[in-house]
N, C-alpha and C positions, 0 to 999 in steps of 0.2 A: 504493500500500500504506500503511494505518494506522500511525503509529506509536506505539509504546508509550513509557508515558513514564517512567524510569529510577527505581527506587524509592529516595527517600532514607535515608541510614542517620544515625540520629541518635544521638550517646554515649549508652552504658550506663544513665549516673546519671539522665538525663532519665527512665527507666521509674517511678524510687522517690520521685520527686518530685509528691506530690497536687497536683492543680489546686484553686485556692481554691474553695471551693463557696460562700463569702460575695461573694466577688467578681463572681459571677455571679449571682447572685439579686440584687444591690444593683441587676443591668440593667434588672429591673421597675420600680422605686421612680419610674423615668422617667413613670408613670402618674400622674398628677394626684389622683387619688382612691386610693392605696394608704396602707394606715398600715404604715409599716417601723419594725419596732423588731429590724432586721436587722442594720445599718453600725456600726462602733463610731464611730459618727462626733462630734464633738463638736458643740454646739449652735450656726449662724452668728448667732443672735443677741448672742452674747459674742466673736464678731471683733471684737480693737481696730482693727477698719478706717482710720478716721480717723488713730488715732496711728502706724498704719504710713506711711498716707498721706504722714502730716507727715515723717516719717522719710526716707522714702523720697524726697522732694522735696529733704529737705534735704539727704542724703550726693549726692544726681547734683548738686546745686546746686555745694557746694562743693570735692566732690572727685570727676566726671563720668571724669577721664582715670586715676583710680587702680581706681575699685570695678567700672568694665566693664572692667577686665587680669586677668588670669589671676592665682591667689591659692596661697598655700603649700598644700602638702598638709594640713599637722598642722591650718589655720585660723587665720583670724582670729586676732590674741595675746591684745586688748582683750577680744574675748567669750571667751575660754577661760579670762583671769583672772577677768569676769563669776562664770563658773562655779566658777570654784575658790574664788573668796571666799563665793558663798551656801551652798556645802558647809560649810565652817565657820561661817560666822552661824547657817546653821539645824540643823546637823546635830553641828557642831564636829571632822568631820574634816581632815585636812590633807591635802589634796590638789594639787598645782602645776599653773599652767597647761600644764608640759612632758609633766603626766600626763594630759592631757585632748589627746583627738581628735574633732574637727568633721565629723561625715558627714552622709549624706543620709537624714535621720531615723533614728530608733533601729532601721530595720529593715533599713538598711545594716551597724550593729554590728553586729546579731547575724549576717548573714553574715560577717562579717571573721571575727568568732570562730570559724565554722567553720570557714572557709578554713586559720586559721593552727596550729587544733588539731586539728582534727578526720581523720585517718587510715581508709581504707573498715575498716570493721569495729570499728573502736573504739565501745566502749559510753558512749551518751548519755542520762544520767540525767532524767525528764523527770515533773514533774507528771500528776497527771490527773485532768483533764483538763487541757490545756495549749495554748495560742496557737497558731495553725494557721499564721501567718506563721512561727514558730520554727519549725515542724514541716517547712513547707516546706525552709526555708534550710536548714536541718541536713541535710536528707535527699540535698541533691546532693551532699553530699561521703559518702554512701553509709556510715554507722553500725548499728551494733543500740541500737535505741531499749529502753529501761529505762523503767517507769512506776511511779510511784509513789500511792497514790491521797491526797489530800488531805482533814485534816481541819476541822474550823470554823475552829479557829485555825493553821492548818499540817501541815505533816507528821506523821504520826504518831514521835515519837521514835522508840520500837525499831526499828520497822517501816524507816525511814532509817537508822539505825546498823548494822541487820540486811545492809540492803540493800550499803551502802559496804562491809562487812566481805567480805560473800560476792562481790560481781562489781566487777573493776577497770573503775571507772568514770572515764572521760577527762575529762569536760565535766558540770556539773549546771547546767541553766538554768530559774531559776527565777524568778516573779512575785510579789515576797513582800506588795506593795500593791495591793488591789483587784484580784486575780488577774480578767487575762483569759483564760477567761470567765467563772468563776468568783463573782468579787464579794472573792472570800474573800483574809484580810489575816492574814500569820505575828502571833502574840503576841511582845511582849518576848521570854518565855520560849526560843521557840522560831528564831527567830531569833538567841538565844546558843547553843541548844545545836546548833542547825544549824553553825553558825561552826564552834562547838569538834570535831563532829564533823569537818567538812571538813579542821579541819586536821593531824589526825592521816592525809591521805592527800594521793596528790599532785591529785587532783579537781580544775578549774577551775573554780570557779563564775562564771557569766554571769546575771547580776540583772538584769532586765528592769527599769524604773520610770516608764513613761511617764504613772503617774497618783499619784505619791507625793505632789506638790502638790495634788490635788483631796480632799483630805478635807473633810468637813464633820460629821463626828462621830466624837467618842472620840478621844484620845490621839495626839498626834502620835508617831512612831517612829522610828528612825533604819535607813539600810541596812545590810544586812548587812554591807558591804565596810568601817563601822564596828567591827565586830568583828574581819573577816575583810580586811587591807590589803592581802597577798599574796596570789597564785594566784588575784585575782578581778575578775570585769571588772565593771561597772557602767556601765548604758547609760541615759541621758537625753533629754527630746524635748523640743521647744519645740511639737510641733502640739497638745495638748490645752489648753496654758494660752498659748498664742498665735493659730496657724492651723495644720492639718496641712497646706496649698499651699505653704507657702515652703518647706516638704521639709528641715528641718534637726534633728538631733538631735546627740548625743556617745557617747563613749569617755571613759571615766575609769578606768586603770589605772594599775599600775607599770610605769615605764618602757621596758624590756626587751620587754614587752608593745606599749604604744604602739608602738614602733618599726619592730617584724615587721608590725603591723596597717596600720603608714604605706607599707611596700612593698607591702602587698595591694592597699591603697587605690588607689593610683598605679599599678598594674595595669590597676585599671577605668576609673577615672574623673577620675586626677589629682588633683583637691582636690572640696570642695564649693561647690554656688554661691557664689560670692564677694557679688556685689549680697544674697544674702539675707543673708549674715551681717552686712553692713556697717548693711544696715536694722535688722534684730535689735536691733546694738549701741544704734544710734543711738535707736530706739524706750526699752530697757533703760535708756538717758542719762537721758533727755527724761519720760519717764512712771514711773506707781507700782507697778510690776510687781505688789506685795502686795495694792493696790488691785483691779488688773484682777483676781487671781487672787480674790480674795475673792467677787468679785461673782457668778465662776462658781460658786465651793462653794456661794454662795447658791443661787440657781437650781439647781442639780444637786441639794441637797438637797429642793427641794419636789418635782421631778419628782421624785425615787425615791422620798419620801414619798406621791405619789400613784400611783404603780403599786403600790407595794405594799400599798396603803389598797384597789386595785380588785383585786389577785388575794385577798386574805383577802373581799372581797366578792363575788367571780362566781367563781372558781375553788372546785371542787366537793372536796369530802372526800378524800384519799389523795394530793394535790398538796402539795409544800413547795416553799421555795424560800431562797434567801439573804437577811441582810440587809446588804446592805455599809456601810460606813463613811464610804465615798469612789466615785471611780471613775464609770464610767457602763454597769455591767452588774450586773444579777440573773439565776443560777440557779433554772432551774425542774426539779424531779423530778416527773414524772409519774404518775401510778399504774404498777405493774409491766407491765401486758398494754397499754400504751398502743405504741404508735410515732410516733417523733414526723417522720417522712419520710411516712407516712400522715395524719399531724395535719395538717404542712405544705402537704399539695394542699387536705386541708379548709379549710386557712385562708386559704390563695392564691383557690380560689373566690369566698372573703368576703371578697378584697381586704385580708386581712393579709399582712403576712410577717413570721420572725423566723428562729430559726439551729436545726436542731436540732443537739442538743448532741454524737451521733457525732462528727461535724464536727472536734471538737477533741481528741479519743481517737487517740494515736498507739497504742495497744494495744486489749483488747478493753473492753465499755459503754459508755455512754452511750444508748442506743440510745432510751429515755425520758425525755430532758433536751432542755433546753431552752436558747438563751440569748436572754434581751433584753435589747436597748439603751436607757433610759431619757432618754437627755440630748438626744435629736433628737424628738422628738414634743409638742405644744402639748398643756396639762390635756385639752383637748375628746378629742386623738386619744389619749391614754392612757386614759383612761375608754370611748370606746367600744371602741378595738384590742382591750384585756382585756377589758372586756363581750360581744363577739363572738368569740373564745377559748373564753371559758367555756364562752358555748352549745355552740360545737360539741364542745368536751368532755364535756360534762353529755349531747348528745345523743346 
């Protein structure tokens, strides 16, 4: 007799939790002849390969029996002071290194901060459109997501003040530099008056900034959590201005904060890789961090400048799109009657890919957006990716 084989029962919260639909579509790009302007990946021609290299030679050289042992949870002290001191040279916040937490890229923060705030049914304040990693992590601790839609420069005032007033909102997690997917980067302005609204509630705001170093035009800005010191986390990454494989980012809050986040932590995963942060440091010693970063704003500003030089050239009438600052993503709006999950097989055909923009709508639209990556494709593939777009749009 056959037997049947026992059906698994998996938690509740697994239902409310989207599968990446970028993470899945990046399994094409394994194709040799695809142009992906899909991954938000950063460009490996600006790996400081070599200066890890040297790094990484030299902390097993000299200290082999320290950096493969098991490491604190909070991290590394040396790089957490790193951090704390470029917060104030660039930013002139005070920040301690006792207020900084070492994870496993900025996309470990934003789950701790679920974890340690987030309550089923508690309402989650969210962009929109907004980071689909966030969306994910938030969602397994089971919320009612809150959207907001976003304007050039940021949130619309009233529209935010309207919103905090009328629904108690837990958590606001926001993008305020070269929003992913967006492009789009808060004003001065609005960046204080977000602060000031926030702090007339008990709101936690969680700041994403894993591209706040990659500007290459306009005005440099400070975070929010410069206005706003209290009730707000602030999350950092070393993969866009370093390598996103060594898997390291931060936590920068107040204390009290840190603390609960260090017991979630050490739930998962105990500390973060210890060898990476040791390289990190040692790399941070040894080289011109300003240097290496420049070199990328370089580069990232010609490719954005040339994709956006080819959509204003192939891309047909009733299309718009973002201009960012920094970052490595442009916003595309479609014409209204478009779809852009119908665009997507068109373009899959013709050996494109990119993201429609649904994708990142925890509520309703998007559904004629787009988003592309600019900082992973050579002149030659941005010129034809968008020239082959266009046609099939125009056609």
């Amino acid at each position: 007799m056959k037997k049947t084989m026992n059906t698994i029962q998996f938690a509740t919260r697994m239902n409310s939790i989207p599968r990446s639909f970028i993470r899945e579509i990046l399994k094409a790009t394994s194709q040799p002849d695809v142009i992906s302007f899909a991954g938000g990946l950063p460009n490996p021609e600006y790996f400081p390969a070599e200066g890890i290299a040297r790094a990484a030679q030299k902390v097993l050289n000299e200290d082999s029996r320290s950096v493969l042992q098991y490491g604190v949870s909070e991290g590394y002290y040396p790089l957490r002071k790193f951090i704390s001191e470029r917060y104030k040279s660039k930013h002139g916040i005070e920040i301690s290194p006792e207020e900084i937490l070492i994870v496993n890229g900025s996309q470990q923060g934003i789950d701790l901060a679920g974890k340690i705030f987030i309550d089923q049914g508690d309402k989650v304040l969210l962009e929109n459109p907004s980071y689909l990693g966030a969306i994910q992590a938030f969602s397994a601790y089971q919320p009612e997501f809150i959207t907001m839609p976003l304007l050039e420069d940021g949130p619309d005032a009233e529209y935010f003040k309207a919103i905090m007033k009328k629904e108690k909102i837990r958590l606001f997690y926001s993008i305020p530099n070269f929003q992913n997917p967006s492009g789009i980067s808060y004003s001065l302005y609005k960046r204080e008056i977000v602060s000031d609204i926030l702090k007339a509630h008990d709101t936690i705001l969680v700041e994403d900034d894993p591209y706040g170093e990659i500007r290459f035009s306009g005005e440099s800005l400070p975070p929010l959590k410069k206005f706003l010191p209290q009730n707000s986390v602030l999350l950092g990454s070393f993969s866009k201005i370093m390598a996103p494989g060594l898997r390291l980012g931060w936590v920068a809050a107040q204390k009290n904060i840190i603390e609960k986040m260090i017991i979630a932590k050490q739930a998962c995963d105990l500390h973060s890789n210890f060898l990476s942060q040791r390289v990190i440091y040692q790399f941070l010693k040894d080289e011109d961090l300003d240097e290496h970063i420049e070199r990328i704003r370089s580069a990232y500003k010609v490719q954005c400048h040339l994709m956006l030089t080819a959509l204003e050239k192939y891309f047909p009438a009733g299309s718009s799109w973002t201009r960012p600052e920094g970052g490595i993503f442009i916003w595309v709006t479609l014409a209204e009657r478009m779809n852009a999950y119908d665009f997507l097989k068109r373009a899959t055909e013709h050996k494109i890919l990119f993201v429609p923009g649904k994708t990142f709508f925890a509520g309703n639209g998007g559904e004629n957006t787009i988003r592309l990556n600019f900082s992973n494709s050579t002149a030659v593939q941005i010129e034809e990716g968008i020239k082959r777009l266009g046609i099939i749009i125009s056609g």
